[in-house]
N, C-alpha and C positions, 0 to 999 in steps of 0.2 A: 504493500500500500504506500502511495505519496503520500506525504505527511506534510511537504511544502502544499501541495496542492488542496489538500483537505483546511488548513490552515489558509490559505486563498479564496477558499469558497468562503468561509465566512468575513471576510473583506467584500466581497462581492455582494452580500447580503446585508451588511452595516450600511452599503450605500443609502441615501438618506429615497432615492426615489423607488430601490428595491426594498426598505422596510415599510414604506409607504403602500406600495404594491400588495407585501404580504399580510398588512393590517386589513387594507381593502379583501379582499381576498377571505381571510377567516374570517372577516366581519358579516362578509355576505353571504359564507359558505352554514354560519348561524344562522341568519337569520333565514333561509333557504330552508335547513335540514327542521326550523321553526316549522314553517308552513307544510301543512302536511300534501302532499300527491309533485309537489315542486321538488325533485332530489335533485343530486350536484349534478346525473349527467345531464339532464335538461335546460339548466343554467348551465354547465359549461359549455354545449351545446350553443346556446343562446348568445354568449357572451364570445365564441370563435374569430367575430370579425375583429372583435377584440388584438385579439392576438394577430388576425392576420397586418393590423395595421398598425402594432405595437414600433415605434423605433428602436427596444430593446428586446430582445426575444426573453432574453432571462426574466427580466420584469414579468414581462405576460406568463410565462410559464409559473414564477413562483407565486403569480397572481390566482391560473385556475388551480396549481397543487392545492393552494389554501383552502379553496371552495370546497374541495374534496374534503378533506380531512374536517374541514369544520364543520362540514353539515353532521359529522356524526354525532359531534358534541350537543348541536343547536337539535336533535332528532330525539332527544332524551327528553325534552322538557314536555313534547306534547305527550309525549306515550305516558309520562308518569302524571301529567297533571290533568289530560281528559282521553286518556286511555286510546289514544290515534299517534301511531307513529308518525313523526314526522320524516322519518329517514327507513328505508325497509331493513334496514339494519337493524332500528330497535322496538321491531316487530315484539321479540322475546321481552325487552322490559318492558313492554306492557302488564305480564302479569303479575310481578312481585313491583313495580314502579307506582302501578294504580292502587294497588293494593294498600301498597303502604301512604301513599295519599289521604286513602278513606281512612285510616288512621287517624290525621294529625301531622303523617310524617312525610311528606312532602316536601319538604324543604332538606331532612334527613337523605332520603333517596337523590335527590341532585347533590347532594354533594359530595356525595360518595361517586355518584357516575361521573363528578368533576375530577375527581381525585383518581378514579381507577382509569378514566381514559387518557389522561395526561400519563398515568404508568404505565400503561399500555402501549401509545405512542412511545413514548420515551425509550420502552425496550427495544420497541420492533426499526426505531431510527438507529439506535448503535448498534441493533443486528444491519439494516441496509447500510451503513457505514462500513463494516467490519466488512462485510459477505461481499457488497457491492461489486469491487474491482476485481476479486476470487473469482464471482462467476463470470464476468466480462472476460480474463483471462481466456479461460477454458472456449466460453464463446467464440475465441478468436478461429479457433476452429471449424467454427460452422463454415458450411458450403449450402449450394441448392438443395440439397438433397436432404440435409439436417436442417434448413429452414422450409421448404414441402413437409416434412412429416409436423415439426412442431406449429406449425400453421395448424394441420389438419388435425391435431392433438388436442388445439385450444378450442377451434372450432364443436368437435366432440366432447370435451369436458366441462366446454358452456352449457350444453344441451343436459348432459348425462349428470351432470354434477351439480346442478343448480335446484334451486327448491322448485319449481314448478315443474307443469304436465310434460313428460320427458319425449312424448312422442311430438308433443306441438312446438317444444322446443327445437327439436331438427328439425320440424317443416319450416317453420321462422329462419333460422340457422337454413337451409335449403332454399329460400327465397330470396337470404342475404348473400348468397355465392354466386346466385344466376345475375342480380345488379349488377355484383364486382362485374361481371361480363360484358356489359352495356358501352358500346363506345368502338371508339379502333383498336383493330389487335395492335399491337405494341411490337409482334415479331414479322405481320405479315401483312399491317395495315387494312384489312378489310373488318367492313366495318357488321356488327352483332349488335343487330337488337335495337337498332336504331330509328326504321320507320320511316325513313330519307328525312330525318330531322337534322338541320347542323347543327341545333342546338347541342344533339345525343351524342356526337362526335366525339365529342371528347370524353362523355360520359358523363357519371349521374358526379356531382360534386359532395362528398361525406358530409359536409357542414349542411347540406341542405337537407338533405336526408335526416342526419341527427336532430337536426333544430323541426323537422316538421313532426317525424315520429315522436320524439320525446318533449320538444314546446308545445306544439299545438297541439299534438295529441292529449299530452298531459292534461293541458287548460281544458278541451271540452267535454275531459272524462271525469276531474274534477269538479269542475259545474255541475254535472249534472247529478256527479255523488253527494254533493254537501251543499246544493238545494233545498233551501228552508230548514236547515239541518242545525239550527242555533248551536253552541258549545258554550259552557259558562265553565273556565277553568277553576281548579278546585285550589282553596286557599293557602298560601304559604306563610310557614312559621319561623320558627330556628332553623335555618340553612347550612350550620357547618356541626357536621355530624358529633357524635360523643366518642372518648375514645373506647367504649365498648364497642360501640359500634366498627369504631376503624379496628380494633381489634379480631372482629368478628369478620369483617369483611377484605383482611389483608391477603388471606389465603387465598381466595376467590380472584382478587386482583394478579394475582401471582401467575394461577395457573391459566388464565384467561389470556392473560400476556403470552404467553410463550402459545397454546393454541392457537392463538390470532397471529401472531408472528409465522408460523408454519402450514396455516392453512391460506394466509391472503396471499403466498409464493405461488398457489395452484394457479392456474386458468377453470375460472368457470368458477372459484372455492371464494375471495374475498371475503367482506366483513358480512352481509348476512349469514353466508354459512358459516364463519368464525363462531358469530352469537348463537348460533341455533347449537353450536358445537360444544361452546363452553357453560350454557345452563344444562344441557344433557350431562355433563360434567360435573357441576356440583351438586345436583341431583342425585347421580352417582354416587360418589362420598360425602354426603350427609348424611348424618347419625337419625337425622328424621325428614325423610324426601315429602312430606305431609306438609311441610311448611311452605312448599314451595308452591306459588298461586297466592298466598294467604298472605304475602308483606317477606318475607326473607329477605333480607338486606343482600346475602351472597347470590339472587338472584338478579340482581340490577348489576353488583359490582363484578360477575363475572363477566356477563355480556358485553355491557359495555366497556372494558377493558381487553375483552377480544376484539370489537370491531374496529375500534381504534386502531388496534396493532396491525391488522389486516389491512385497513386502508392506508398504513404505511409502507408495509413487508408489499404490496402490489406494486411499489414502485421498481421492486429488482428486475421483475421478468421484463418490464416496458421498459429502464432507460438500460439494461446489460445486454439481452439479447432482442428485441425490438418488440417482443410479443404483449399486448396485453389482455391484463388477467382478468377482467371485467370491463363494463359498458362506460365509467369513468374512465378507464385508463384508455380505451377508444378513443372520447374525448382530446385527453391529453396526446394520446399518438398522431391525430390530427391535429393537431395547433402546433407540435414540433416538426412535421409535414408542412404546414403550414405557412411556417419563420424562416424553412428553408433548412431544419436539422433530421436530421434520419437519426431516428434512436437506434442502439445497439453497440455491439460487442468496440466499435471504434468510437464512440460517442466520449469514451474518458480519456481518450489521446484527442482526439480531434478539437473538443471542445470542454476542458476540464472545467472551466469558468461556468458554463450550465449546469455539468453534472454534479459540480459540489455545489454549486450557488442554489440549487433548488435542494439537494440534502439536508443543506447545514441551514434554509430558510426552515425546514420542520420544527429545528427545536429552538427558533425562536418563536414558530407562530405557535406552536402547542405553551410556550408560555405565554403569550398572547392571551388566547383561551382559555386557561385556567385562569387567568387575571380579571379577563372579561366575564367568563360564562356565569359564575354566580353575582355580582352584581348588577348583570342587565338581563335575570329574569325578571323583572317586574317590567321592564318596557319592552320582553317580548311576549308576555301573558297579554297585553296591549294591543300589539298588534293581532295574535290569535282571534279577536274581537271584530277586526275587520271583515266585512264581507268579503264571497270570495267576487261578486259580481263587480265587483270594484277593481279587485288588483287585476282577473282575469285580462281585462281591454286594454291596461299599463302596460302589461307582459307580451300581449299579442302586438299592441303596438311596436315592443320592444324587437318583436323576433322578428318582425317583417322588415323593419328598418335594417338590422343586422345581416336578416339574406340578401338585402337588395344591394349593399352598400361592398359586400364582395366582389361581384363581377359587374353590379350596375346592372345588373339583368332583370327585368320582370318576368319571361319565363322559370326564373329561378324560384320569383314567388310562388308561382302556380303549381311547381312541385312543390315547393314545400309546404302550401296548402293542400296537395294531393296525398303525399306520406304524412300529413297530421291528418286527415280521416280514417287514414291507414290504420294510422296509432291507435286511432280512436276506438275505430273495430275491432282492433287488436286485443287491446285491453275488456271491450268488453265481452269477448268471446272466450277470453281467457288464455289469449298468446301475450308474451311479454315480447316486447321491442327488443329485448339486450342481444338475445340472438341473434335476429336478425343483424342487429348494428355490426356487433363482433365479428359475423361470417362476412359481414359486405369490407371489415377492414383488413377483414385477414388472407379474404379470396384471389385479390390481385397478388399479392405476397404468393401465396398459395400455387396460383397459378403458373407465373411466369417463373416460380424456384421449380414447380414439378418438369414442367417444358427444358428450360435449360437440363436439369439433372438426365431428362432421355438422350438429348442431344448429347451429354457428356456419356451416357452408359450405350454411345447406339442404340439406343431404343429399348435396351434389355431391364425390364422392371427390377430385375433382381436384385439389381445393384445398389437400394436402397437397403437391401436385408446388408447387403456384406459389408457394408462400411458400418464401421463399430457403435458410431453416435446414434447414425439414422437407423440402425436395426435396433438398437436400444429402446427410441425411440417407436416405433413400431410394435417391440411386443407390450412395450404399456400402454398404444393405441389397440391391441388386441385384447388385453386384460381390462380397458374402459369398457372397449363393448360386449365381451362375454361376461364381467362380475352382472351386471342386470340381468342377464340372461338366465345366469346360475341361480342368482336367490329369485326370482319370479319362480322358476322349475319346483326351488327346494320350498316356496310357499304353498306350490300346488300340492306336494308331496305330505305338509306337514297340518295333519288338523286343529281346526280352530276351537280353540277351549271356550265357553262363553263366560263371562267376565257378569261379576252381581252389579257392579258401577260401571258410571262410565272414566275412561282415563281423566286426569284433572281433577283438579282438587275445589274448585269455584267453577259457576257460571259463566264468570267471567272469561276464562281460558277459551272459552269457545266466540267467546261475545267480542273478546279483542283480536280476534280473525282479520286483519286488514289489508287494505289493497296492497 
C-alpha cells in the first residue's frame, strides 16, 4: 500500500470546495434516505448531470458517494418513528425500531443506530482502505475473459441473491442486457434495434434510463402509495442512549460490522441483505429470540450497523475491479463514465487523487453524520409532515431539467418519460428496476469482453474454463445457479411440519412489510 498516496487523498478532501461537496452530499443523502420511496439510487440518478458538468470530477464523485452512505443513516428515523422505511435497507429496523418507539424509547433507538452505523462504517472504511489496493493488485490480471465471466456473475447474483421474486428478477436483468444492445455494434458498426432512428445510434444513454426508471418511476408509484395516507410521527424523548443500553447493544454493533463489511463485497448482496443478515444473527444468539419484534435494542443496532458497513465495503468491487455490487454503485459507475474515469484494477495508478480523495472523504462524512444525525431529527420529523403532492412536481421538475441539460435533447425527455412508466409498472407488478439497471451497465462490458475473448480463443469457448481466474470464476457462476436448484428439490423432498403460531412475535412484523 502507498502511504504517501493515502496520506494525499486526504489533502484532497481538506480542500475547502471538496469538504463542501461532501457536506452537500450527506446532507442530502439524509435527508433522501428521510423521505420514504426516494432512495440514493434515484437521487443519484437524478443528480448525474451533476456530475456530468462538474469542473472537478472528484468533487462530484465525493459528492454522490455521500448520498449513498447517508441515506442509510437518514432511512433509520422513518422506520423507527412511523414504522416506513425510509431507505430498503432498514426494512429490518422496522420491527424492534417501532417497537421501541411505542415504548417511550424512540429517541433510545436512534441513537444507538447513530452510534452503531458510524461503527459500522468506520470498520468496513479501514477494511476498503486496507483491502482496496490488494484486490486492485490481483485485478491487474484480469483480461476479457475474466471480465465476460465476472460481468455475467454480477448480473446472476443481482437476480439470485437479492430479496425479491428470483424469476422476475432475471426477466428484468434479461431486459436490461437486450438495451445494452441498442445502438451500433462497436466491432462491426451495424446498427440493432434501432428502428432507423438517429437518435438510437448511439444508443439508449444510462442517465436517462436511470433517472426515468428510478425518478419518475419512483414519484408516481409513491403518489399513488401514500395518497391521503397522513403519518403523524411518534414522539421523541432522551436521545442519547444509557450505558446499559450501549452495553447491551455493543455486541450486536460488532458482529453487524464485520457481516456488513463481507457481504456488501458481493454483487447483488449490499446493505439490504447485510441487514436482513445480521438480525437473523442476533436472533440466532440470543438467550431469548422472543424479544425480538417487541423493542430489542440489538435488533436496530445490529442492522443498522450492517448496512452501513455494506454501503461502504461496495465500494471495493466498483472502484478495484470496475464491477458494481448494486443499483447505487451503477449510479456511481456512471458518473465516473461520465467525468471521463473508467473505474478499475488501473484507477489507483492512473488517478490516485480520486481513488483516495473519495476513501478518505468516508471518514470525514461518517463524522459528519454522526454530528448531524441526532441533532437535526426534529427538523426532519418536519419535513416527514410535508405532503408528498408537493415535493412530487419539485422532483419531477428536477429530473427533466437534468435529462435535458445533458445532450440538450428533448427526445431524451420522452424516454425518460417512457422508462419512468416502465418503472412504474415495474414496481407495481412487483419487478424491481435494480436488475434491470445493473444488466443494462454491465451488458456492454459483458458483451464486447465475451466477443474479444472468442477472437482471442479462435472461437473455442473452452478457453474460458482453462485460464485459472475465469474458470474460477465460472464454477461459482455454476454453484449460483445450481444452490437454488438444490434447496427448491430438497424443499420438495422435505415435509412441512405445521407450526401452532405464526413466525413473529407482533402484528406488527407483518404490518411493516414495505415497499
Amino acid at each position: 500500500m502507498d502511504w504517501n498516496a493515502f496520506l494525499d487523498g486526504f489533502v484532497v478532501v481538506t480542500q475547502p470546495t471538496n469538504l463542501l461537496y461532501c457536506l452537500i452530499g450527506v446532507m442530502i443523502g439524509m435527508l433522501i434516505g428521510v423521505l420514504p420511496g426516494l432512495g440514493p439510487a434515484a437521487t443519484m440518478a437524478i443528480l448525474l448531470p451533476i456530475a456530468y458538468n462538474a469542473n472537478d470530477p472528484v468533487s462530484a464523485i465525493i459528492m454522490l458517494a455521500g448520498i449513498y452512505y447517508g441515506a442509510q443513516y437518514g432511512g433509520t428515523i422513518t422506520s423507527v418513528l412511523l414504522r416506513i422505511p425510509g431507505e430498503a435497507s432498514s426494512v429490518v429496523t422496522v420491527f424492534d425500531g417501532f417497537a421501541l418507539a411505542k415504548q417511550g424509547k424512540a429517541g433510545t433507538a436512534l441513537g444507538i443506530a447513530a452510534i452503531g452505523s458510524f461503527f459500522g462504517a468506520t470498520v468496513s472504511i479501514i477494511g476498503l482502505t486496507l483491502l482496496g489496493p490488494i484486490v486492485a493488485s490481483y485485478a491487474l490480471d484480469f483480461g476479457p475473459p475474466e471480465y465476460a465471466a465476472l460481468a455475467l456473475l454480477g448480473v446472476l447474483l443481482v437476480a439470485t441473491v437479492g430479496n425479491g421474486n428470483t424469476i422476475k428478477a432475471l426477466v428484468a436483468a434479461s431486459v436490461g442486457l437486450l438495451l445494452a444492445t441498442v445502438g451500433s455494434d462497436s466491432f462491426t458498426s451495424a446498427n440493432r434495434f434501432t428502428f432507423d432512428s438517429l437518435q438510437l445510434q448511439s444508443g439508449i444513454d444510462f442517465v436517462v434510463v436511470a433517472m426515468g426508471l428510478f425518478g419518475v418511476g419512483e414519484i408516481l408509484y409513491n403518489l399513488e402509495e401514500r395518497h391521503g395516507k397522513p403519518h403523524v410521527p411518534a414522539a421523541i424523548a432522551n436521545i442519547w442512549p444509557s450505558r446499559k443500553d450501549l452495553r447491551q447493544a455493543s455486541p450486536a454493533i460488532g458482529r453487524g460490522s464485520f457481516i456488513g463489511f463481507f457481504l456488501g463485497v458481493l454483487p447483488g448482496g449490499g446493505a439490504v441483505m447485510a441487514s436482513l443478515a445480521a438480525y437473523a444473527a442476533e436472533k440466532r444468539v440470543a438467550k431469548d429470540p422472543s424479544r425480538f419484534g417487541r423493542g430489542a435494542i440489538e435488533g436496530v443496532a445490529g442492522p443498522e450497523s450492517a448496512n452501513n458497513a455494506a454501503a461502504t465495503s461496495s465500494f471495493i468491487p466498483l472502484l478495484t475491479i470496475g464491477i458494481p455490487a448494486n443499483a447505487s454503485m451503477a449510479m456511481l459507475f456512471a458518473a465516473l463514465l461520465v467525468v471521463g474515469v473508467t473505474p478499475g484494477p488501473q484507477l489507483i495508478e492512473e488517478r490516485p487523487d480520486l481513488f483516495w480523495g473519495v476513501i478518505n472523504s468516508m471518514y470525514i462524512g461518517n463524522l459528519i453524520l454522526l454530528v448531524l444525525s441526532i441533532p437535526l431529527v426534529g427538523i426532519f420529523v418536519k419535513i416527514l409532515r410535508v405532503r408528498p403532492a408537493i415535493l412530487a412536481p419539485i422532483t419531477a421538475l428536477i429530473t427533466i431539467l437534468g435529462v435535458y441539460t445533458i445532450n440538450n435533447s428533448v427526445f431524451d425527455i420522452f424516454v425518460m418519460i417512457a422508462f419512468g412508466i416502465i418503472g412504474y409498472l415495474m414496481k407495481k407488478t412487483g419487478f424491481e428496476p435494480g436488475p434491470m439497471v445493473l444488466a443494462f451497465v454491465l451488458g456492454s462490458l459483458m458483451e464486447s469482453s465475451f466477443r474479444r475473448s472468442m477472437l482471442i480463443f479462435d472461437g473455442d469457448p473452452s478457453g474460458f474454463v482453462t485460464r485459472p481466474i475465469s474458470g474460477a470464476i465460472i464454477a461459482f457462476i455454476v454453484l449460483v445457479i445450481a444452490l437454488p436448484l438444490v434447496k427448491m428439490a430438497f424443499r420438495r423432498r422435505t415435509p412441512v411440519t405445521p407450526t401452532s403460531e405464526p413466525i413473529g412475535s407482533d402484528d406488527s412484523d407483518q404490518e411493516a412489510g414495505v415497499r
